[in-house]
ZAMARGU-4260 file (C-alpha; in steps of 0.2 Angstrom, whole numbers, plus 5000, padded with zeros to 4 digits):
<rodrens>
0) 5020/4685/4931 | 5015/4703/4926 | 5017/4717/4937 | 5007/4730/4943 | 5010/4744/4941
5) 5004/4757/4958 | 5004/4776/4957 | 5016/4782/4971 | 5007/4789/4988 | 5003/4803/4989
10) 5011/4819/4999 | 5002/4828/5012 | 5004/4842/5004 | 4997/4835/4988 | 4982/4827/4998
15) 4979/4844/5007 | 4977/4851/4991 | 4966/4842/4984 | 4955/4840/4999 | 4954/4859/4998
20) 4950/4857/4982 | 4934/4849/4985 | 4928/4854/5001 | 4933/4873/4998 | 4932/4875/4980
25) 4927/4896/4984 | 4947/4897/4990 | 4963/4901/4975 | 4976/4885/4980 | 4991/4884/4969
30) 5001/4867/4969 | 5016/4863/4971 | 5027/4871/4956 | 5043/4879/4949 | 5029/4892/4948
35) 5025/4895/4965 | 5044/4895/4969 | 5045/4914/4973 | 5033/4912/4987 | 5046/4900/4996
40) 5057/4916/4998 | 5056/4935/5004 | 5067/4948/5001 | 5082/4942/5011 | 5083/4923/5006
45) 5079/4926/4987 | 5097/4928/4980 | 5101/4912/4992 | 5083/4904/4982 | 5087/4910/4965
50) 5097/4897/4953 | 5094/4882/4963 | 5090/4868/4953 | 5081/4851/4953 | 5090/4835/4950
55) 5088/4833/4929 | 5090/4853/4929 | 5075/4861/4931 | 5069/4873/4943 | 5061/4864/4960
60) 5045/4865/4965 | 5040/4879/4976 | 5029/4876/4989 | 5012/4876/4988 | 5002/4892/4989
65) 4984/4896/4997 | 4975/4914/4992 | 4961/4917/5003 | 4949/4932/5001 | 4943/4932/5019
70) 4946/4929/5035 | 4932/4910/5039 | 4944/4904/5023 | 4960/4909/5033 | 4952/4897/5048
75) 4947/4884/5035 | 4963/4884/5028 | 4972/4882/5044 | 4960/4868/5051 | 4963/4857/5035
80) 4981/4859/5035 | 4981/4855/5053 | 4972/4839/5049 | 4983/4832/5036 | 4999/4839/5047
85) 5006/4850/5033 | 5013/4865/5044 | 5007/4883/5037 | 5019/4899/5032 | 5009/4916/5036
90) 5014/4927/5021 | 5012/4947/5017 | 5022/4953/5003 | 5038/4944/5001 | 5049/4961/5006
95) 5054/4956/5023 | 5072/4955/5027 | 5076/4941/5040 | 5069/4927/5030 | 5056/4925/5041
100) 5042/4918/5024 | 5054/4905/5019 | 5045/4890/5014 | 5047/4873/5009 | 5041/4860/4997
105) 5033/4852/5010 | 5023/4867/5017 | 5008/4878/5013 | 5012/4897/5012 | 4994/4905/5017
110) 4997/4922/5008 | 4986/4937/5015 | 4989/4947/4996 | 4969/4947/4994 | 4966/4954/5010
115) 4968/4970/5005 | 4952/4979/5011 | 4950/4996/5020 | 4936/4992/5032 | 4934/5009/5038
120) 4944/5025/5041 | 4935/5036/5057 | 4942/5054/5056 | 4935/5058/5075 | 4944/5042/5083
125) 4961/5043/5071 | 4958/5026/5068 | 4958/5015/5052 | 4952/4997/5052 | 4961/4987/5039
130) 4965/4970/5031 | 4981/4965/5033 | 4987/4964/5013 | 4983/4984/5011 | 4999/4990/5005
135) 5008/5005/5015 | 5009/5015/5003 | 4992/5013/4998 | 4984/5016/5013 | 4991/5034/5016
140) 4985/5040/5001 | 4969/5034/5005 | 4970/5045/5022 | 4976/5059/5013 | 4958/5066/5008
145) 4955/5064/5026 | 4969/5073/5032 | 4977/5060/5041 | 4990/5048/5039 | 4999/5032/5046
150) 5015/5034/5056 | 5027/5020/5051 | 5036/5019/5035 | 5047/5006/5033 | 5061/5008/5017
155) 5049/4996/5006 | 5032/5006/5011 | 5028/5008/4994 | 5027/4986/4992 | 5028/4981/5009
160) 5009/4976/5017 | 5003/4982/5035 | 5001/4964/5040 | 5020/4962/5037 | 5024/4975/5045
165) 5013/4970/5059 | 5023/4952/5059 | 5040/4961/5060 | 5036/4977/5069 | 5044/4987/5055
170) 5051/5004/5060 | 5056/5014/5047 | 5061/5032/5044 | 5050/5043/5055 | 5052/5032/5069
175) 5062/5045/5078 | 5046/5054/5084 | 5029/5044/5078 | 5036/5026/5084 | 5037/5010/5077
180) 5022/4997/5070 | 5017/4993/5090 | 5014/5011/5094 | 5002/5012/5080 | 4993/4996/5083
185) 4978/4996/5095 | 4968/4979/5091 | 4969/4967/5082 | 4959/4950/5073 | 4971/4934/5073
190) 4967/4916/5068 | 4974/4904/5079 | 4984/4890/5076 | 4966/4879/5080 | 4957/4888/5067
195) 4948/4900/5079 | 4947/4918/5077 | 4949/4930/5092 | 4951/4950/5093 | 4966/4958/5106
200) 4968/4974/5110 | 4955/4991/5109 | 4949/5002/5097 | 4950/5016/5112 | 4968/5024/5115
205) 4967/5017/5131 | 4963/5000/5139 | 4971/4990/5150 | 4960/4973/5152 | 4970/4958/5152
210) 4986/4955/5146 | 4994/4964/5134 | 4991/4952/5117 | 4992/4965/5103 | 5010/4968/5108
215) 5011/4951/5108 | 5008/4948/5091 | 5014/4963/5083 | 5033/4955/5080 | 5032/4937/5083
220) 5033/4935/5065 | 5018/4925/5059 | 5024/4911/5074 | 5006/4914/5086 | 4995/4916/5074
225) 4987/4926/5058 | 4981/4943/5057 | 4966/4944/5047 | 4961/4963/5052 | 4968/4976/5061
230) 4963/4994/5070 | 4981/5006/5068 | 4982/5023/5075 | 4981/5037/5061 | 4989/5054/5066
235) 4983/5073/5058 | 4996/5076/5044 | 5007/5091/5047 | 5003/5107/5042 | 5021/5107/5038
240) 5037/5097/5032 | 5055/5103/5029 | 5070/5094/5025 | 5088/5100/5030 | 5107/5092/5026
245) 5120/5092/5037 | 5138/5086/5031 | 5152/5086/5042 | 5170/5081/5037 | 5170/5064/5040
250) 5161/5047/5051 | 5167/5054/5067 | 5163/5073/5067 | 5145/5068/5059 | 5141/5057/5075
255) 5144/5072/5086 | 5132/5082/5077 | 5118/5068/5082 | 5120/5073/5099 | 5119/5090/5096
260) 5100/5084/5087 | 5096/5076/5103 | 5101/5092/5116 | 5092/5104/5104 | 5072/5109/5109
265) 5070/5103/5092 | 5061/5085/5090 | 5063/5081/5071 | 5052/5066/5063 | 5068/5057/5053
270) 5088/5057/5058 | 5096/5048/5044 | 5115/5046/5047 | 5124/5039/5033 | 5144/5037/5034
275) 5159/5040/5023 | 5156/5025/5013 | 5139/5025/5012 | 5141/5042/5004 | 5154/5034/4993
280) 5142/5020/4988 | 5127/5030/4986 | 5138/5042/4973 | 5144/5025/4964 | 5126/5017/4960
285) 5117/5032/4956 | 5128/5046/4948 | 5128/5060/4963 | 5140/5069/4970 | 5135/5072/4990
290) 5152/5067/4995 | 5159/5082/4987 | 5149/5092/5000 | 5154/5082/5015 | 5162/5066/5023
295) 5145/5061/5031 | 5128/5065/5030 | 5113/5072/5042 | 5098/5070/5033 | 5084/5077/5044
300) 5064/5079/5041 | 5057/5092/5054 | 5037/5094/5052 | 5021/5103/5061 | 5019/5121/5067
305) 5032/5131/5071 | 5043/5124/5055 | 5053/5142/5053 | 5057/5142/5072 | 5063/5124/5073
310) 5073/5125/5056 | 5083/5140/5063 | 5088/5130/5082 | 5092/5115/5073 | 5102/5125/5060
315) 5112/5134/5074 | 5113/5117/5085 | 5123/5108/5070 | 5133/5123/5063 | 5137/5124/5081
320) 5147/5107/5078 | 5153/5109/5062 | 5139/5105/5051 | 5135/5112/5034 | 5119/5114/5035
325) 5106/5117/5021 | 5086/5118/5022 | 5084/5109/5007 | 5071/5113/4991 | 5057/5103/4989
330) 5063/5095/4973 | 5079/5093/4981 | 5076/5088/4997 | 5064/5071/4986 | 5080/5066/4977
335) 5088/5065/4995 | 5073/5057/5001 | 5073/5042/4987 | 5092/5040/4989 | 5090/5036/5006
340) 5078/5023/5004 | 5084/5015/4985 | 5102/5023/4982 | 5115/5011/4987 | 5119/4997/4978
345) 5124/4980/4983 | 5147/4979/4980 | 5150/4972/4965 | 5161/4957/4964 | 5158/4955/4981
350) 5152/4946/4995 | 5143/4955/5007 | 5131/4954/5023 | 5117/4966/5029 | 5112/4971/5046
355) 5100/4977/5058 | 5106/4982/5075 | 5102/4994/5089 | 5108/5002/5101 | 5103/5017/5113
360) 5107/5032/5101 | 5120/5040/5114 | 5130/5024/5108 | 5129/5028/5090 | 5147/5034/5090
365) 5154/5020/5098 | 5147/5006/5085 | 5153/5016/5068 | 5172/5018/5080 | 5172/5000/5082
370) 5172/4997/5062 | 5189/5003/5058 | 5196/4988/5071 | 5183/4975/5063 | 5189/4980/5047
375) 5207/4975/5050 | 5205/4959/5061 | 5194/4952/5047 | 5198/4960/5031 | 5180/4966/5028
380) 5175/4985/5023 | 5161/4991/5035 | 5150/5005/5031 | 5132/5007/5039 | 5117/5021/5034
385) 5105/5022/5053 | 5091/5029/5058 | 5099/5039/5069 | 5084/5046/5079 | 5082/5029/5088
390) 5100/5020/5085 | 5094/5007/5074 | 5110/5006/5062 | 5111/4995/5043 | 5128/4988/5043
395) 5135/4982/5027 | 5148/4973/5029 | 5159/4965/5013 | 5172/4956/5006 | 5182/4956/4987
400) 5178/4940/4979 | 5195/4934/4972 | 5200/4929/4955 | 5202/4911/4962 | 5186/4911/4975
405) 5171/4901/4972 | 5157/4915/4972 | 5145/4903/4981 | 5157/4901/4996 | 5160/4918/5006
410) 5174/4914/5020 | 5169/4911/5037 | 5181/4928/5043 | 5162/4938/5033 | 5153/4930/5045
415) 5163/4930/5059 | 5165/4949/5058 | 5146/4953/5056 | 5145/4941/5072 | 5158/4951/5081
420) 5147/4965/5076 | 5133/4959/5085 | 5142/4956/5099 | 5148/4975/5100 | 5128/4982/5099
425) 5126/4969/5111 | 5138/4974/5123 | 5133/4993/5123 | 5115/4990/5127 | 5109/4983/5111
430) 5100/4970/5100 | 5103/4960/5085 | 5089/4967/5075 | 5081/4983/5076 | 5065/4982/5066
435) 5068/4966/5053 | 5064/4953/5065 | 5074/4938/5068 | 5067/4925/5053 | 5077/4912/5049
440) 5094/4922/5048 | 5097/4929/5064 | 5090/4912/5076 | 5109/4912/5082 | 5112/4930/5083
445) 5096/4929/5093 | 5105/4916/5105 | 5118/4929/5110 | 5105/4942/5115 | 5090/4930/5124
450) 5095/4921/5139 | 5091/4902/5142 | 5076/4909/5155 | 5070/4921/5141 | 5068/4907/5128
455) 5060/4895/5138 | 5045/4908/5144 | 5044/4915/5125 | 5044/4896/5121 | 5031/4891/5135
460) 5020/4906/5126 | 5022/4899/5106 | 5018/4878/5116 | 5001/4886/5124 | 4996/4896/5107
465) 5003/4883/5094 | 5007/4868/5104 | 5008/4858/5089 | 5022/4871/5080 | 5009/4873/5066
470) 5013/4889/5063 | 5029/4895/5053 | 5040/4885/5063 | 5060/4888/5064 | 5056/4905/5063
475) 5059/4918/5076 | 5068/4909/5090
</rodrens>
């Protein structure tokens, strides 16, 4: 008796794919492949993603990968999927920090890369109308010409894309006086998880009709729906911008000098805070020397009229406390500027864990004198840069990795220490992530914070806009 041979069934994934194949030939879809695996991953999961491998040895597949160039192929692609029951992972640029574009094998990552069209910039409105894979970066020098620019700058401004920061509400550096994403955000264009396109929000500064949607979406991480354009706020650029240092002698005597910021008349664009080991780490990765100027660092941007008048108040509020404070060169006051945003370096021969909390900024204090206490309990090294003008601090906390440890198994005490962390912002007023977003590494962090009432009307909202959890699900909540 001969056997037949049968080919094995196919996947969903694999049938999605080739259905798109034929029926949307005009739409870029990537199978299933060791190739596509970097699109499984953002910037937070990728060392968790890297060195994985297959049975037999090899790299697994990622998952597979849809590029659409407008926004009929983003509700095309989502009605397919939806008919073969293949869940779909929105994705910008891959920089988030919460793995909140993880993917699967089994799942199509929709990427929004080749949306990346400045519709319209209107100099009399202040508005720009934008797709959402234009890079930050790239869309303020853009506005330059124009005179205008776009308030939030996230660390990763020069990679990150507007529709990821729209996902995660990204903060960034000058958040202290311009805001976060939501305060730059007036409407917006989101496919739903059905496949139809609707427009929230106004391009006026004001409206009030309905229920607020745009701030709805801005922040739920991909989990309602897809942003395929959206209307941001532009603002003049100033006439103006000065950077000034303050060092004081050590983590405590640097945090009184943020309230001395805060009960000046002076209202500064960026408060950067970085502590005694942050200094030390910073100086370690990239050759400086700023801890030989102080124990802890005030890093300060002041812009717009008036710059000589608000340099010499702030100047006398922090010498006032203590502070050494310099109005920095502009060369200078760059390199200072770039080490903020790419000078640490991850411990070497360590295990380590980063974080986003927040508290109200009069509690800043309070968080960095907890650390000394955590550090002991756990035997963990704590050190954390912030943005001090709105309390959102960057904990890093670590552990040595012992000549008889296995690298790829931290002890539980790291994780029980940045928990306790948590629990500490919580407890003074705060959240568990500041501008990240909660992803797929802070779901049980987000527990602590969200009560069981909270979760079920935030869950009663993703079952009326996704009732099929079509959309990045496990993510957020």
């Amino acid at each position: 008796m001969t056997s037949v041979e049968t080919e094995p069934a196919l996947s969903a994934v694999d049938t999605l794919v080739r259905e798109l194949a034929t029926l949307h030939p005009e739409i870029e879809v990537l199978r299933p492949s060791p190739e596509t695996g970097p699109y499984g991953h953002d910037a937070a999961t990728a060392r968790s993603a890297n060195g994985k491998l297959a049975p037999g040895g090899t790299a697994p597949d990622g998952p597979a990968v849809a590029l659409p160039g407008d926004a009929k192929q983003v509700q095309a692609l989502v009605r397919t999927a939806a008919a073969h029951g293949v869940t779909v992972v929105p994705r910008g640029a891959g920089s988030g920090l919460s793995g909140g574009a993880s993917a699967a094998a089994d799942q199509l990552v929709l990427s929004t890369e080749r949306l990346n069209r400045i519709l319209e910039v209107s100099p009399l409105d202040e508005v720009a109308v934008v797709e959402p894979g234009v890079i930050n970066a790239e869309l303020n020098a853009h506005l330059q010409p124009h005179g205008l620019f776009y308030a939030p700058d996230p660390a990763s401004f020069e990679i990150s894309s507007i529709g990821g920061n729209i996902a995660t509400n990204a903060g960034g550096l000058r958040c202290a006086k311009y805001g976060v994403t939501r305060e730059s955000v007036l409407a917006l264009d989101v496919v739903l998880a059905d496949g139809s396109l609707i427009t929230v929000g106004h391009r006026s500064i004001k409206g009030v009709t309905g229920f607020d949607l745009t701030s709805l979406f801005v922040g739920s991480e991909g989990t309602l729906g897809i942003v395929v354009r959206a209307t941001v706020r532009l603002r003049p650029l100033p006439v103006a911008r000065r950077t000034l240092s303050a060092f004081f002698a050590g983590t405590r005597e640097g945090t009184a000098g943020l309230a001395a910021i805060t009960l000046s008349p002076v209202r500064p664009a960026v408060i950067e805070f970085f502590d005694t080991p942050s200094l030390e780490n910073i100086d370690d990765h990239s050759g400086t020397g700023l801890r030989q100027r102080g124990g802890a660092l005030i890093l300060i941007e002041i812009d717009g009229y008036g710059i000589d008048e608000q340099a010499r108040d702030l100047s006398a509020a922090l010498t006032a406390v203590g502070g050494h404070v310099t109005v920095e060169t502009e060369e200078q006051a760059a390199l200072l500027w770039e080490l903020r945003r790419s000078g640490r370096g991850f411990p070497e021969g360590q295990w380590f864990i980063g974080e986003d909390i927040a508290v109200p900024k009069s509690q800043l204090p309070r968080v960095y004198e907890a650390f000394p206490a955590l550090e002991a309990r756990y035997g963990v090294r704590i050190s954390a840069v912030s943005h001090a003008g709105d309390g959102n601090l960057h904990p890093v906390i670590s552990r040595e990795i012992g000549p008889d440890d296995d690298p790829a198994v931290p002890p539980a005490t790291l994780a029980e220490a940045a928990t306790e962390l948590v629990r500490v912002a919580l407890a003074l007023g705060g959240t568990v992530t500041g501008e990240h977003g909660v992803g797929t590494i802070k779901r049980e962090w987000a527990a602590l914070e969200l009560s069981e009432r909270n979760l079920q009307a935030q869950q009663a909202i993703k079952d009326a806009l996704d009732p099929e959890h079509r959309l990045n699900p496990g993510k957020a909540f």
